[in-house]
C-alpha positions as CSV (number, residue, x, y, z in Angstrom):
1,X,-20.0,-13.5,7.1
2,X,-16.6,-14.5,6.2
3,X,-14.7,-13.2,3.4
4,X,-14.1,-15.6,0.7
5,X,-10.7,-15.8,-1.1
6,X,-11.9,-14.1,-4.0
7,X,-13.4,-11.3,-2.6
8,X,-10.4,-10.4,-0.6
9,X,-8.1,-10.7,-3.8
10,X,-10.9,-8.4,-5.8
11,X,-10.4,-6.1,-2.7
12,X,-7.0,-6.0,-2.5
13,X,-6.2,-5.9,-6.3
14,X,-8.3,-2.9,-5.9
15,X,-6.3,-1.5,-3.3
16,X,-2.6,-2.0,-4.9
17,X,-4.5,-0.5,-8.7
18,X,-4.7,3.2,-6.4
19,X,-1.6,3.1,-5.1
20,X,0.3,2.0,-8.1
21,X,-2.2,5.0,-9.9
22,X,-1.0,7.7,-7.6
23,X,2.4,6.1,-7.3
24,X,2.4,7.2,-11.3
25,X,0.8,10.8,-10.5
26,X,3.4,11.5,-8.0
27,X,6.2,10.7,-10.3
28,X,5.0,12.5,-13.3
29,X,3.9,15.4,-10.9
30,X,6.8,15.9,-8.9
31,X,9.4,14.3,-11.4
32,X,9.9,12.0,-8.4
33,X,12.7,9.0,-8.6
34,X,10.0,5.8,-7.6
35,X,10.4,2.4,-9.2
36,X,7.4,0.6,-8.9
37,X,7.5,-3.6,-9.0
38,X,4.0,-5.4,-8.7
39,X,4.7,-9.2,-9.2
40,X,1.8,-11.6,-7.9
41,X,0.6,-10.3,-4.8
42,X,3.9,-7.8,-3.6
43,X,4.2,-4.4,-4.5
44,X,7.4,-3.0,-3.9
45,X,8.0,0.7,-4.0
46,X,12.2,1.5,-4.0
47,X,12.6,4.6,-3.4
48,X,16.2,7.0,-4.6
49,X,18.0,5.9,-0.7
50,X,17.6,2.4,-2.1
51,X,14.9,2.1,0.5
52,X,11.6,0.1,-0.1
53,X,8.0,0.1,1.1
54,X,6.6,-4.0,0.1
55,X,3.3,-4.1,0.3
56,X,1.7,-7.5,0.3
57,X,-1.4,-9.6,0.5
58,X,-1.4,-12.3,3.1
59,X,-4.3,-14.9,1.5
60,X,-4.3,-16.9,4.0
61,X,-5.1,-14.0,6.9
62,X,-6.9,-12.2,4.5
63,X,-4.8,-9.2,5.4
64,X,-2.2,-6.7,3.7
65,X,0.8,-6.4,4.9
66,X,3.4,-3.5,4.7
67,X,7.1,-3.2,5.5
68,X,8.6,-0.2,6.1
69,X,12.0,1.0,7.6
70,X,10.0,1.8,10.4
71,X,8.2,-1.3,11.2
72,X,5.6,-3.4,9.4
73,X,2.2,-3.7,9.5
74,X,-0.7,-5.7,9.3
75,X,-3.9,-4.4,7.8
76,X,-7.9,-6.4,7.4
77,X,-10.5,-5.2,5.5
78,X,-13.6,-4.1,8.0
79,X,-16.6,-2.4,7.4
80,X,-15.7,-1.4,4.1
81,X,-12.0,0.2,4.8
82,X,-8.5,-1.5,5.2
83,X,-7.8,-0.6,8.7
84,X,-4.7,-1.2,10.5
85,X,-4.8,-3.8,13.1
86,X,-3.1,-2.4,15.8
87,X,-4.5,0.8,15.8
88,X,-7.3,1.1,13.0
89,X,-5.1,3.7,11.0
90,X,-6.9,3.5,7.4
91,X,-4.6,2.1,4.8
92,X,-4.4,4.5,2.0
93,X,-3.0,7.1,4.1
94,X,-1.3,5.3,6.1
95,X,0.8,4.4,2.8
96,X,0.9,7.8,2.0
97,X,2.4,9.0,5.4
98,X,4.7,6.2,5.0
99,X,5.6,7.4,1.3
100,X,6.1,10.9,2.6
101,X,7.9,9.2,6.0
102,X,10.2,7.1,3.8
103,X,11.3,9.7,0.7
104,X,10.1,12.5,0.9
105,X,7.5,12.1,-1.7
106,X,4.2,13.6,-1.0
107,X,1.4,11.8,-2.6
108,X,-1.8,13.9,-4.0
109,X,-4.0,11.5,-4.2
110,X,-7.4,12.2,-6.4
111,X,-10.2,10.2,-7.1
């Protein structure tokens, strides 16, 4: 069964309210140097190089995509999991590589 528009913005609100929550931890952990800008459906995480990771939702494809200085990538919801559509890597840490990839930053991430 298809995924309708709302469920995939439920889902992927969902999604960008964890990363934005460890985002947070990270900062106030690690007294790490992260601005964090969630307008509408991009998330953008700058980073102290004046690098970014946007993270956004692609209605449409029902799909999240990320940029990174190392490429971007496309990500669908399947079986209960974001997975990456290329190669299945699971999105959360996915981001989290990319984080620690990007800046530095290591994310602890707990539920």
């Amino acid at each position: 069964m298809a995924m309708t528009d709302t469920e995939f913005h439920r889902l992927a609100d969902e999604m960008f309210g964890e990363i934005d929550n460890a985002v947070e931890r990270a900062i106030d952990d690690q007294d790490a140097d992260v601005d964090i800008d969630a307008s509408g459906n991009v998330l953008q995480l700058s980073f102290e190089d004046g690098s970014q990771i946007v993270i956004n939702k692609q209605e449409p494809l029902h799909e999240i995509w990320i940029a990174t200085k190392f490429g971007g990538f496309h990500f669908n919801y399947n079986d209960g999991k974001w997975l990456d559509t290329r190669n299945s890597l699971e999105f959360m840490p996915f981001v989290i590589d990319s984080i620690k990839k990007q800046s530095g930053i290591v994310l602890d991430i707990k539920a």
